[in-house]
N, C-alpha and C positions, 0 to 999 in steps of 0.2 A: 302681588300684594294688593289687598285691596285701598281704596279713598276711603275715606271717615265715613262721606256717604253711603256705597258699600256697606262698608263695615255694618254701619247702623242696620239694614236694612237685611243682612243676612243676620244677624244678631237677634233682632226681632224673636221672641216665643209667644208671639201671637199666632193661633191658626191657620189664618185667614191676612195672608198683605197683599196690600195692594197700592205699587208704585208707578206712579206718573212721574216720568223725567222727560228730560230735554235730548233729542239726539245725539249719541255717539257716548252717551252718559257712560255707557258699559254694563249694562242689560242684561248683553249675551253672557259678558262674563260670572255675571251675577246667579245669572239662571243655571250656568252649570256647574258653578258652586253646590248653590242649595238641591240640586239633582245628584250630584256625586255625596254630598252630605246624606243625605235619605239614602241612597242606592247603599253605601257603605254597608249598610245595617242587612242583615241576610233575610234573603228571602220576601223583599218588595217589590212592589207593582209601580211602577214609576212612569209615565206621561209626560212628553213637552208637546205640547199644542203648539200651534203658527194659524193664522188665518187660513193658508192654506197648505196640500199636503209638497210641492213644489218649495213653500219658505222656512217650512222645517227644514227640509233638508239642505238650502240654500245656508242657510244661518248656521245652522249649531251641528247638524250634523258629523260633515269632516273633523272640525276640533273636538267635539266632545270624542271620537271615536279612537283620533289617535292620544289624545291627552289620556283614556283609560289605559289605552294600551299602553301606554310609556307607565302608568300605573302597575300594568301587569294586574288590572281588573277582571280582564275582558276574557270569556272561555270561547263565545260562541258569537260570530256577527251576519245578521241577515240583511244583506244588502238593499233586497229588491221592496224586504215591508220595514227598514233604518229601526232595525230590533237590534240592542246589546243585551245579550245574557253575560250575567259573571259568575265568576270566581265560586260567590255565596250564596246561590242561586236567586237573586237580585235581576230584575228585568226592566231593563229603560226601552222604550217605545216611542218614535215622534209619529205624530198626527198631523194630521189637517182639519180644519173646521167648516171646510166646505160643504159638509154633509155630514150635520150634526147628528142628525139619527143613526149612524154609523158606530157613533161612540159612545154607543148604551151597553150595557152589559157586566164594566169588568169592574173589579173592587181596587181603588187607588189607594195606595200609602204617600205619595204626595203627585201633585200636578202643577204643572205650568201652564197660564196662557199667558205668549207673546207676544205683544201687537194685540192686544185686548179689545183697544178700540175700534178695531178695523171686524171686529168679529160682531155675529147676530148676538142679540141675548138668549138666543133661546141655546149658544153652544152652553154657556154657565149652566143655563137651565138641564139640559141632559148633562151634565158631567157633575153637576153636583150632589148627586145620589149615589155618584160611585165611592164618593168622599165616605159616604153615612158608618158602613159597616164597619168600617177601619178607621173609625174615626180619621182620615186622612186630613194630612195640609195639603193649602193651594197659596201660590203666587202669582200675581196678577200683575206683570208691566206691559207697558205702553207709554206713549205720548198723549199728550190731553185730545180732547174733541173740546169740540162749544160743550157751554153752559145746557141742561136740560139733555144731554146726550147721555147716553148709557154709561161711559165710561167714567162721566162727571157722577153720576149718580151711584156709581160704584166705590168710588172715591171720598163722595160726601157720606153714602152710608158708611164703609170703613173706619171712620174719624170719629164714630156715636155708636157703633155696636162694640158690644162684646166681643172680645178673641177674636178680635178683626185690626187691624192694622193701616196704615195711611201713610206714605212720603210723595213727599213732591222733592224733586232738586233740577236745578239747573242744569245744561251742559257744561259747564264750565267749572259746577261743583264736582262734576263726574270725574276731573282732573285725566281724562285722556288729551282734550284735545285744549289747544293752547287760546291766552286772550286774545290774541293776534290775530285766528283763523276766526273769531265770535265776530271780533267787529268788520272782516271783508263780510261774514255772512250780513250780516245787519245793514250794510250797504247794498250787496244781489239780493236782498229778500224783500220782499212786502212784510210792513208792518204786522199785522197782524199774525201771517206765518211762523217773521222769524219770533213774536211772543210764544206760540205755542209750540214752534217743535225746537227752539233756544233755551226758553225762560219757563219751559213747563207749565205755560199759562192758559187758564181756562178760558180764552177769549167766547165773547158771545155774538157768534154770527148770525142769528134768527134767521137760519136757514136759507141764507141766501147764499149761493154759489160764488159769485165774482163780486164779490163785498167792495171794490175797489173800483167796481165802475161807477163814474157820477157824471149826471148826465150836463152835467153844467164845466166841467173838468174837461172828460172825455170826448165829448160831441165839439168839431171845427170843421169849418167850411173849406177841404181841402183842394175845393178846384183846379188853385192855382200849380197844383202839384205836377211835378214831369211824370210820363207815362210810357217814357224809351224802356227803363226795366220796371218791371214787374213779378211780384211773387205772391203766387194763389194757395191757400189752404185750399182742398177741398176735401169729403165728405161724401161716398159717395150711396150713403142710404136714396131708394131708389123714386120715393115721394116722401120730399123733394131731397134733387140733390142742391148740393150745398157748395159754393164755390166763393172764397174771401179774395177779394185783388185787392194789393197793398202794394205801398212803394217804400224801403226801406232808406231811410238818408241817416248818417251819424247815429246809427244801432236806436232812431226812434223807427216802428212802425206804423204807418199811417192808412188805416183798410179806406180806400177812396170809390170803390164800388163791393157790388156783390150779383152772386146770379142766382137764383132760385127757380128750379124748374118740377115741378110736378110729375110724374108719374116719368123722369128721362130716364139717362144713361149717359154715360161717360165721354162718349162720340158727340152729344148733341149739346153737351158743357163746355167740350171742347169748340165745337162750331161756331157756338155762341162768342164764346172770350175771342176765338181770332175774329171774328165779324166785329166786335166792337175795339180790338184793338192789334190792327190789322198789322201794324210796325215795330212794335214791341217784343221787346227780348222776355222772355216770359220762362217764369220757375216755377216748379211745383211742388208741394207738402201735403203730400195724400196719406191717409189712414196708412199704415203697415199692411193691412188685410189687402189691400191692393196685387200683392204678389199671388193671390188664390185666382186660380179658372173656375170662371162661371159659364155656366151652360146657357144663361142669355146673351155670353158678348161671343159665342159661337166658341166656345172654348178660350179665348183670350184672357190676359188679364186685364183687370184695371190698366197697373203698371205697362204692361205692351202697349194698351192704346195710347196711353197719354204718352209715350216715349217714339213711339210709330208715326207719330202725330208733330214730332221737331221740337217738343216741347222737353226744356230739360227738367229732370223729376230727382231731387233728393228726400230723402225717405231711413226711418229708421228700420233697421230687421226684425223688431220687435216692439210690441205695445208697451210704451213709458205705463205705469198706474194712472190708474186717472187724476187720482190725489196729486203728483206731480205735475201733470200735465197743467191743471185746474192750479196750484201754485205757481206755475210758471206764466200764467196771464195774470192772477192778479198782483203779481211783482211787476212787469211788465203797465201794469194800470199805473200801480203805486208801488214802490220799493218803501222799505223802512225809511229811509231818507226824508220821502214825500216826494220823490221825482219819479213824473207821469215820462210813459215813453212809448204808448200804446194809445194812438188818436183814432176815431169813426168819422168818417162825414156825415153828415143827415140824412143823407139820402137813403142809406144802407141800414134800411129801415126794421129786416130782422136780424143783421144783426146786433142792433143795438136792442131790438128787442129780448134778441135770448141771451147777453150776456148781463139784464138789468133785470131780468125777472125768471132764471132758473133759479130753482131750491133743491134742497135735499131733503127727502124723504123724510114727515116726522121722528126728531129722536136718532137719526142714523146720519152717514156721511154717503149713504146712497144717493144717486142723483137723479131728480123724478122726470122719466124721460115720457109720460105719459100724455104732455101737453104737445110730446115733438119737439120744442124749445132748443134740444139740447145738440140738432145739426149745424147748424151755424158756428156756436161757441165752439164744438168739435173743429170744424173747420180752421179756424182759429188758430186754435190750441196745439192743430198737429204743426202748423206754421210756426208758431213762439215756440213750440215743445223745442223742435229740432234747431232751432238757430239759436237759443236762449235757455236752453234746458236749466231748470234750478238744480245746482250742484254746490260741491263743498270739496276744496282741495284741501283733505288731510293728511297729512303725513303718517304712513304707518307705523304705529304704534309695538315696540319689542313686546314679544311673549310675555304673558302673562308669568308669574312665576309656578311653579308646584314644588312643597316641597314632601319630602317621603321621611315618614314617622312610622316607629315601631316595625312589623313585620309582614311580610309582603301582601298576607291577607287586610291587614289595615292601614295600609297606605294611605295617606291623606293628602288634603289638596290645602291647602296655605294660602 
C-alpha cells in the first residue's frame, strides 16, 4: 500500500515530476509503481536510470524482477544488459548514467532517474529528446543537494513550469521508517546532513566540503595528549603522501600530528611515524586500494608493507561513497546536537588546511581535487569512515503489497 505521500506523487498527471524526499521515504517503491504503471500498457519503451550502471541493478533490479514475475508479466529476462520484456511486448531496461552519451538513440514512453542528484546535467540533457517523439513521462527522485545545485534548480523549475510537477517530503512522511529511528539519527548526524537527507532540506553549503570545521571550535593545543596508542589515516597518493596520527580517548578523535612527504612511498611513511614515535602501539586506516600491487613497491601492496612493518592495519574491502565518507567527518566535526568530537592541533597545519578550505566543483557535489587539498581530508576520512561510519539501524520493513486485478494480462500492482 502506498503513504498519502506516495499516493500524491504517483497520482500526479503532470508530465514531468520531480521528488525530493528525505531518506528511506520509499522511492524505490514508488519508481516501480510508476514503471509497472507505464509498462502495463503494450508495447513500451521503459528506462530506470541510477547514477550508475552497478546501482541499478543494486536497487530495483532483484524486486522489480521477481515482483513481475509473481505478476506473470514477465516473457523474457536478460540478465547480463537487466532487460525485461513482457507478456505485451513492453520493454523495461536499467541504465547507468556514467556514460551519458551511451543513452542516445532510443524513443522512451516513460523514464526514471534515481538519485538525480548525484547525476551530470548533461544525463537529463541527452535523455530528454528521447521523451520528444513519444511524447514520453519522466520521474525525477532524489534527495536534496545545496541551494544553486542542479537538483535545487530542477526542483525550483518544476514548481513554475508547465506539466511539470514538484514534492518535497520528509522521511518520516514516507511512514516506512519510525520517529524513534529519526531522532537516534539527529543525534549520529551533523546538523546539516541530517536536514537534508531527514527533512528533505535544501540546505546551502556554498560549496564548501566540511562545513563543520571552525577554526575557533576545532583548532586545541593537544600536546598534552598520551601517545602509547595511536591511530593513522593515511592516503597514499604518491606527491604527497598523507599520513593523520590521532589519539582516540571516550569515541572523541584528537589528530595531534601529521606527516607529509612529497614525491614518497609507503616504506618512507612508515619510517617516518616509527622514528617519531618509536613506543607506540600504532593502527592503521588506509584507502581500500591499498590491497592492489604496484609495480613500484616491487609488486607488493600498500597493505603487505604496512602490515610487514608490525603495524596493525584495519581497513574496509571496499570504497564507502565519498558522499558518506565526507558525512562521516562532518558529524564527527558537529553532529545535530552541536557536539564537536573531532579536534586538530595547530600544528597539523594541512590538515587543517584542507578540511577548512576544500569545495565542490561549481553547481555539482564533485569534489575539486585540482588544488591537491583533498589528501589529507581523505586521510582523515578513511580513519572516521571505518570506526564512525554514518549509518541508520532500520528495521526491515514487510513486503510491499501487490494486489492482482482482472486477468492475467492486466494484472495490477496496488
Amino acid at each position: 500500500m502506498l503513504s498519502a505521500p506516495q499516493k500524491a506523487i504517483c497520482d500526479s498527471e503532470a508530465r514531468f515530476r520531480v521528488a525530493v524526499t528525505g531518506r528511506r521515504f520509499g522511492k524505490t517503491h514508488v519508481a516501480m509503481r510508476e514503471i509497472a504503471k507505464f509498462a502495463r500498457q503494450p508495447n513500451k519503451q521503459v528506462w530506470y536510470v541510477a547514477p550508475s550502471y552497478r546501482m541499478a541493478k543494486g536497487i530495483v533490479w532483484d524486486q522489480l524482477k521477481d515482483r513481475l514475475r509473481q505478476l506473470r508479466w514477465v516473457e523474457n529476462t536478460n540478465e547480463s544488459e537487466l532487460t525485461l520484456r513482457l507478456v505485451n511486448g513492453s520493454k523495461i531496461c536499467l541504465k547507468g548514467a556514467d556514460n551519458p552519451d551511451s543513452l542516445r538513440g532510443v524513443g522512451l514512453d516513460f523514464l526514471v532517474l534515481d538519485e538525480f542528484q548525484d547525476m551530470s546535467p548533461v544525463t537529463w540533457e541527452v535523455l530528454r529528446p528521447t521523451l520528444s517523439d513519444k511524447r514520453g513521462h519522466a520521474l525525477l527522485t532524489g534527495t536534496p543537494r545545496g541551494i544553486g545545485s542542479w537538483s535545487h534548480e530542477m526542483y525550483s523549475m518544476a514548481k513554475s513550469t508547465d506539466d511539470w510537477a514538484s514534492f518535497t517530503y520528509t522521511t518520516l512522511e514516507g511512514g516506512q521508517v519510525p520517529k524513534e529511528e529519526i531522532e537516534e539519527a539527529m543525534r549520529d548526524m551533523d546538523s546539516r546532513t541530517f536536514e537534508q537527507e531527514y527533512l528533505a532540506s535544501f540546505t546551502t553549503y556554498k560549496g564548501v566540503v566540511y562545513y563543520n570545521f571552525d577554526r575557533e571550535d576545532t583548532i586545541k593545543d593537544l600536546n598534552s595528549m598520551p601517545r602509547s596508542i595511536l591511530h593513522c589515516g593515511i592516503d597514499f597518493n604518491v606527491s604527497p603522501m598523507s599520513c593523520a596520527i590521532s589519539v582516540i580517548q571516550n569515541e572523541i578523535v584528537y589528530v595531534i600530528d601529521e606527516i607529509v612527504i612529497e614525491g614518497s612511498n609507503t616504506d618512507e611513511v612508515i619510517e617516518e611515524l616509527k622514528t617519531r614515535y618509536p613506543k607506540s602501539d600504532i593502527t592503521m586506516y588506509p584507502d581500500p586500494a591499498c590491497r592492489q600491487r604496484r609495480s613500484s613497491a616491487g609488486g607488493r601492496t600498500d597493505l603487505s608493507i604496512l602490515q610487514n612493518a608490525g603495524l596493525k592495519v584495519k581497513v574496509r574491502n571496499s570504497h564507502t561513497p565519498i558522499r558518506d565518507r565526507v558525512n562521516a567527518v562532518n558529524t564527527k566535526l558537529k553532529n545535530a546536537k552541536g557536539a564537536r568530537t573531532l579536534f586538530v592541533d595547530p600544528k597539523c597545519k594541512q590538515t587543517i588546511k584542507s578540511l577548512e578550505k576544500m569545495i565542490y566543483k561549481p553547481g555539482t557535489s564533485v569534489v575539486e581535487k585540482a588544488d591537491g587539498l583533498d589528501h589529507m581530508a581523505d586521510a582523515v576520512g578513511y580513519l572516521v569512515d571505518y570506526l564512525y561510519p554514518v549509518h541508520t539501524k532500520i528495521d526491515p520493513q514487510p513486503p510491499q503489497r501487490w494486489a492482482f486485478t482482472g486477468n492475467t494480462q492486466a494484472r495490477s500492482w496496488k
